[in-house]
C-alpha positions as CSV (number, residue, x, y, z in Angstrom):
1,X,-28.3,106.3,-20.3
2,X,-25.5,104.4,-18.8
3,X,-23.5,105.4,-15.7
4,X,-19.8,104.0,-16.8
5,X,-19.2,107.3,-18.4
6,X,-18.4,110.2,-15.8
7,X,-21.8,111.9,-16.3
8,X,-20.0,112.6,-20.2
9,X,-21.5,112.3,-23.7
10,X,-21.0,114.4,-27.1
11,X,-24.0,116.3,-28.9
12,X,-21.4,118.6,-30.9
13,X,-22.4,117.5,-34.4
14,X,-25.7,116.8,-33.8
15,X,-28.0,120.2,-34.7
16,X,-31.5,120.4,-33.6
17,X,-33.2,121.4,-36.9
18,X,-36.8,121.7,-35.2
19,X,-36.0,123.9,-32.4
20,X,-35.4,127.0,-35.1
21,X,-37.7,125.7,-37.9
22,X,-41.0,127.3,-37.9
23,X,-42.5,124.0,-39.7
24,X,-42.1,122.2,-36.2
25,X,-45.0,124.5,-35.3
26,X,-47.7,122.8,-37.7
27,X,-49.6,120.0,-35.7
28,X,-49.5,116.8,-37.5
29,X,-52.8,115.4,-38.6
30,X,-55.0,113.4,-36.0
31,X,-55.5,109.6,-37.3
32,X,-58.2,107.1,-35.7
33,X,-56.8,106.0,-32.4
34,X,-57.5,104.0,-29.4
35,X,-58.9,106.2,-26.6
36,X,-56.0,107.0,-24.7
37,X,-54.7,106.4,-21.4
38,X,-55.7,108.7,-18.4
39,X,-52.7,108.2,-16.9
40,X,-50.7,109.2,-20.1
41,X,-52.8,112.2,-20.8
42,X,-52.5,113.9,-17.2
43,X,-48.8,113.0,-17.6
44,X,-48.5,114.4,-20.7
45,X,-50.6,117.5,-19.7
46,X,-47.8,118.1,-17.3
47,X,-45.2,118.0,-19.8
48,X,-46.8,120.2,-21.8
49,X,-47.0,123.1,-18.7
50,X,-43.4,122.3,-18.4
51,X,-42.5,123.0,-21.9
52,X,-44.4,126.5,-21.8
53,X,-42.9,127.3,-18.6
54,X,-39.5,126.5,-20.3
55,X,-40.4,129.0,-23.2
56,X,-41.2,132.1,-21.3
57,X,-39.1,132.0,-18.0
58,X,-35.5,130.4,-19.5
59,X,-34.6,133.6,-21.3
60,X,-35.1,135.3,-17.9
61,X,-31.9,133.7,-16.6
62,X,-28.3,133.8,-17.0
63,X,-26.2,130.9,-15.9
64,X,-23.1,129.7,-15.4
65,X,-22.0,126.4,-17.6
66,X,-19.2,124.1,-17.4
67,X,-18.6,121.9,-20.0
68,X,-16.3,119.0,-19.5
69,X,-15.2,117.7,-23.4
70,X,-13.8,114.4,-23.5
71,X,-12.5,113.2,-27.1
72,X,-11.0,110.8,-29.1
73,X,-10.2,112.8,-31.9
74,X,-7.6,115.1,-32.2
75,X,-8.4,118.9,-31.1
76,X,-8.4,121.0,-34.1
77,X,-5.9,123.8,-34.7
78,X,-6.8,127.1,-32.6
79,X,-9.5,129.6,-34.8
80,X,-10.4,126.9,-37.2
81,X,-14.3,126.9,-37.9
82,X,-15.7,124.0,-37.5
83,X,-19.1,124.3,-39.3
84,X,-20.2,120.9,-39.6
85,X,-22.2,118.8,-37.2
86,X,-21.6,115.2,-38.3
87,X,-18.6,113.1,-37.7
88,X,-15.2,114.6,-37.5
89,X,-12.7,114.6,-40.1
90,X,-10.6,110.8,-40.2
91,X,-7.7,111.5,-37.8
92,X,-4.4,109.7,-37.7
93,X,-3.9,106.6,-35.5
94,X,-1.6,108.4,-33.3
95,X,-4.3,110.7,-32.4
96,X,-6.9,108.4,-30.9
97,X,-5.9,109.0,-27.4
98,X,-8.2,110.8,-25.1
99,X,-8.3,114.7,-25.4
100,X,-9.6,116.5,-22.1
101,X,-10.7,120.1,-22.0
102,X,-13.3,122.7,-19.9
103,X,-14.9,125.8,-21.0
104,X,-16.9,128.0,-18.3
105,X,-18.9,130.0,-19.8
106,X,-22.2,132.4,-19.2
107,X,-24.8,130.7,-20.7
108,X,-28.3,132.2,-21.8
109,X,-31.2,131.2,-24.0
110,X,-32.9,133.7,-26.3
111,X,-34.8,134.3,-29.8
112,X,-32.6,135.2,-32.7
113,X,-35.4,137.2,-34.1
114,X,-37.1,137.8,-31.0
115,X,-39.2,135.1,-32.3
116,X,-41.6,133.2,-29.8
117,X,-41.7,130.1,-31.5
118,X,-37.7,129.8,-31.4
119,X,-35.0,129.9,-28.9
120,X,-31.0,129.5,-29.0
121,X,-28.6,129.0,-26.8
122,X,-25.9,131.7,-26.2
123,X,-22.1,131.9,-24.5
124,X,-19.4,134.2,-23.1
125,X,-16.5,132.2,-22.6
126,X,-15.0,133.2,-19.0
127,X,-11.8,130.6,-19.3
128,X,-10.9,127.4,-21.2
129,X,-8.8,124.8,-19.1
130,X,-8.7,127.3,-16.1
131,X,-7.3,130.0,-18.2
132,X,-9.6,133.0,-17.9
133,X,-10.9,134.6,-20.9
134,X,-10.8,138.9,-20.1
135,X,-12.5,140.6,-16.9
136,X,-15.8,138.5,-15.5
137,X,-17.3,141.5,-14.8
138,X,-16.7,143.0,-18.2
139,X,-17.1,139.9,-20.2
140,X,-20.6,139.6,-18.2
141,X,-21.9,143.2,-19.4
142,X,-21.0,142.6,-23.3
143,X,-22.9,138.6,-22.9
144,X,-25.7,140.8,-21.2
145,X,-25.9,143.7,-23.2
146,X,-26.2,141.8,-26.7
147,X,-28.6,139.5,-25.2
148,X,-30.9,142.8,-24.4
149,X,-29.8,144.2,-27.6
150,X,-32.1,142.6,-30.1
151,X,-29.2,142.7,-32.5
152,X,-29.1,139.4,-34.4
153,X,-25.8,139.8,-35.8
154,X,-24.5,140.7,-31.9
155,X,-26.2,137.4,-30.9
156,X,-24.7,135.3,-34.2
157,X,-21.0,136.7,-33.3
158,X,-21.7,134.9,-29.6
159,X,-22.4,131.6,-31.7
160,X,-19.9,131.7,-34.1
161,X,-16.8,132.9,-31.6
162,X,-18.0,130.0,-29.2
163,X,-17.8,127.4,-32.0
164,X,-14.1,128.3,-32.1
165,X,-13.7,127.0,-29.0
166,X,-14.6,123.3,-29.0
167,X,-12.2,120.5,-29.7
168,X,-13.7,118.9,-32.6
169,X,-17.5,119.6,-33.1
170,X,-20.2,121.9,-30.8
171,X,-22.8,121.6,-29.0
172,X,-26.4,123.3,-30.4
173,X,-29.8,124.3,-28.7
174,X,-29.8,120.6,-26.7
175,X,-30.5,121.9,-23.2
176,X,-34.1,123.0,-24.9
177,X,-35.1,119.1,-25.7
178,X,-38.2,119.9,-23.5
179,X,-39.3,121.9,-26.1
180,X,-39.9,119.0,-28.5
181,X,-43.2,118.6,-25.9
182,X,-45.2,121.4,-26.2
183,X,-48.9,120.7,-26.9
184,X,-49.2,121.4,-30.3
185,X,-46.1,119.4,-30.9
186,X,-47.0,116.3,-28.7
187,X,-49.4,115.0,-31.7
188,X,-46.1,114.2,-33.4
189,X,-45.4,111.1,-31.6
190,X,-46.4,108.0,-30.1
191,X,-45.7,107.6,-26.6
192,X,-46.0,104.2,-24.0
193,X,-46.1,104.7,-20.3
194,X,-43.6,102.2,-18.5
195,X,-42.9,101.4,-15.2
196,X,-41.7,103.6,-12.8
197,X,-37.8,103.8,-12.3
198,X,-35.7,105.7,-10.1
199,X,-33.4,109.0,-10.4
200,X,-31.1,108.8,-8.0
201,X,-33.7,109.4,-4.8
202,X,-36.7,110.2,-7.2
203,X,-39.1,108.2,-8.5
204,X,-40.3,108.5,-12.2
205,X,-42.4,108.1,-14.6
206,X,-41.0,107.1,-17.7
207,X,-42.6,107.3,-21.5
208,X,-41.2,106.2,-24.2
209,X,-41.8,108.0,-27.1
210,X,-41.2,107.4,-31.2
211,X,-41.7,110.4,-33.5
212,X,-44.4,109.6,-36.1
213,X,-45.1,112.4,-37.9
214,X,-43.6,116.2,-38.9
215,X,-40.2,116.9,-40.7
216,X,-37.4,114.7,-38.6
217,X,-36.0,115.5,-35.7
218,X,-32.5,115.4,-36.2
219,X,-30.9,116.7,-39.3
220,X,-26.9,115.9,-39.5
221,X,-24.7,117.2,-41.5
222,X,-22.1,114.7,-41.6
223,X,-18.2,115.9,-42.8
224,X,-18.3,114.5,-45.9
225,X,-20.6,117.2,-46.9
226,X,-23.4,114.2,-46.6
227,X,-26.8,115.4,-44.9
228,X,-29.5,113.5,-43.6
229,X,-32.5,113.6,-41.0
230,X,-32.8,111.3,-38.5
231,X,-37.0,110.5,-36.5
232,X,-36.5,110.9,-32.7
233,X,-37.4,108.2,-30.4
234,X,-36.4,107.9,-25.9
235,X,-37.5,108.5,-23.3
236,X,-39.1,111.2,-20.7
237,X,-39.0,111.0,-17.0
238,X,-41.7,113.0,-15.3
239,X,-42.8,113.0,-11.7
240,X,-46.0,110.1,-11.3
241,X,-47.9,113.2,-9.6
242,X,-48.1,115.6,-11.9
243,X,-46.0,114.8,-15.1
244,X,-43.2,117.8,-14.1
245,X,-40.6,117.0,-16.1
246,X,-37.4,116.1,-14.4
247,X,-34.9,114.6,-17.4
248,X,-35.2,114.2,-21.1
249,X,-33.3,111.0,-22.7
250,X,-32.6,110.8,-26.7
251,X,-31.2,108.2,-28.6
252,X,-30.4,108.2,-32.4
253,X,-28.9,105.4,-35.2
254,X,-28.2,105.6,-38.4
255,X,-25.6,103.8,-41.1
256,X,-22.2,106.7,-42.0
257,X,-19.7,105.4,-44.5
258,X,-20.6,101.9,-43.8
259,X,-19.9,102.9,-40.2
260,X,-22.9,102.6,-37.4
261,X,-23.1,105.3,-35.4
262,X,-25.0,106.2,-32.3
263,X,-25.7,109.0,-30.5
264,X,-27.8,109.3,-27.4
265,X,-28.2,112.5,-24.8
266,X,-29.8,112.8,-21.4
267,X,-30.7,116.7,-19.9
268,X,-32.2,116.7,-17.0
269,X,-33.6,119.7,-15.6
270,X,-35.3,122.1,-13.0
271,X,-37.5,124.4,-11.5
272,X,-35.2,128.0,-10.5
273,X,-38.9,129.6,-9.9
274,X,-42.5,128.9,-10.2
275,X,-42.4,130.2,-13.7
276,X,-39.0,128.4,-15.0
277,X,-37.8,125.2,-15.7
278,X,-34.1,125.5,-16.6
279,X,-31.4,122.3,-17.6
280,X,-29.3,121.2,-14.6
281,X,-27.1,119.0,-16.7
282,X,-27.3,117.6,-20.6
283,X,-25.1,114.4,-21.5
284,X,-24.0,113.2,-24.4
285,X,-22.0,110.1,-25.9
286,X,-21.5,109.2,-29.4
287,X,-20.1,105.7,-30.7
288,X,-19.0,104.2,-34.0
289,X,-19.0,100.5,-34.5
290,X,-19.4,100.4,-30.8
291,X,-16.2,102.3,-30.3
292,X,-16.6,105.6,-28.2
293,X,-15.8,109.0,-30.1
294,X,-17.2,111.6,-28.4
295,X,-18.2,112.2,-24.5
296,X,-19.5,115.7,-22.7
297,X,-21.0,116.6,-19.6
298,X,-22.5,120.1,-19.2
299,X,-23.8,121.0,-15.6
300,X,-25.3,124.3,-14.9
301,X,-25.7,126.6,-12.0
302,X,-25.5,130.1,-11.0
303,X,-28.6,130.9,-12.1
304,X,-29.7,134.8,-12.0
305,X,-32.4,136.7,-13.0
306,X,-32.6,139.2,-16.3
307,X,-35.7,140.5,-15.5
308,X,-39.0,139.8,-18.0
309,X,-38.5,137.5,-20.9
310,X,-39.0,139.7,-24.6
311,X,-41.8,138.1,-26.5
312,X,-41.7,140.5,-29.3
């Protein structure tokens, strides 16, 4: 990821279609292979803890989020749905000028279903450009009490009244990329161990990594009504000791309307106790025909406990 940007990309109409499909779950078939790295495999051993440590301590926490939208398009009119993920409507020429807005909001990951194999992310909006949103300390108890409430259509309201809020597109289930790594999901791409490289004072690992197998990793629904699925391929940055994840980059092309666009996302992430791994920040930028459309930057903090994770 570059560093011109200030820490901003978009991921607002890209949707995750494998973190909530059950299919992700099926291992891809083993084909002949050369033995693998050492290296590589304790690496991507280590990546593997780190994903199931993301699974069962993230939905423990509650967090604070701060999302910084930047955007080219014009902000849509207030209470309009936007229910697509691809690229926004065409928007007049007078509308191209940079739109700036944040939204701090309690953030949480949990089941739908109380499903193991799935998670979503949830929000309270507390205030939107420094306006607040109701009482923290009421808004807080609602967030918490239909997380704890096992009430799907509780947990969908969250969704859809946050969806409201976004300029021109949202953001979906991104801060759980780690997830794409779990061990029975690894098989489902090829991965190349590089060089080290440095995060700010860290030094890193880095694999690449192409998805070669499973359903694809993106799916985009584009405004037009036009859907397609796009493979996955970038890159993971790990500790060279013991493969602990530390950030998560992710890169995506494809052809729209005779338009190339490209997306790419970086989430880096943490240890809040020796059972979770939470995101610290997820970035995301999207261009057309080289031409920025879309940047965010989403830190995190504020991280307190909920007591147990459900795996019902």
């Amino acid at each position: 990821m570059g560093s011109a940007l200030p820490s901003a990309p978009r991921i607002p109409r890209l949707l995750l279609g494998l973190i909530a499909s059950p299919v992700w779950m099926l291992a891809a078939s083993s084909t002949a292979q050369t033995p693998p790295d050492p290296a590589l495999t304790r690496l991507l051993s280590g990546i593997g803890t780190d994903a199931g440590r993301f699974r069962s301590g993230a939905p423990a926490y509650l967090g604070t989020e701060t999302w910084t939208e930047y955007s080219t398009a014009a902000p849509h009119k207030p209470g309009k749905r936007r229910l697509h993920f691809g690229l926004p409507p065409k928007t007049p020429a007078e509308s191209t000028a940079t739109v700036t807005r944040q939204i701090v909001s309690l953030y949480a990951l949990a089941p739908m279903n109380r499903r193991a194999e799935s998670l979503f992310e949830f929000r309270q909006v507390l205030s939107v450009d420094g306006k607040p949103s109701g009482d923290p300390a009421q808004l807080r108890q609602q967030f918490v009490d239909a997380l704890t409430s096992e009430d799907s259509k509780r947990l969908r309201r969250l969704r859809d009244n946050f969806e409201k809020q976004a300029m021109s597109g949202i953001l979906i289930d991104f801060g759980q990329l780690i997830l794409l790594f779990t061990r029975p999901r690894q098989k489902q791409y090829s991965y190349e161990l590089k060089p080290t490289e440095h995060i700010g004072a860290l030094t890193a690992a880095r694999i690449d990594f192409t998805q070669k197998t499973g359903d694809q990793g993106l799916h985009i629904s584009e405004s037009g009504g036009d859907e397609q699925d796009t493979p996955l391929h970038g890159q993971i940055m790990v500790s060279p000791a013991d493969g602990s994840v530390l950030q998560i980059r992710l890169t995506a092309d494809r052809k729209v309307n005779d338009h190339q666009v490209h997306d790419e996302a970086q989430v880096d992430y943490t240890s809040i106790a020796p059972h979770a791994l939470v995101p610290v920040s997820v970035v995301h930028r999207r261009t057309q025909d080289g031409k920025t459309l879309y940047q965010d930057v989403f830190t995190y903090s504020n991280w307190q406990s909920l007591g147990p994770p459900s795996h019902h």
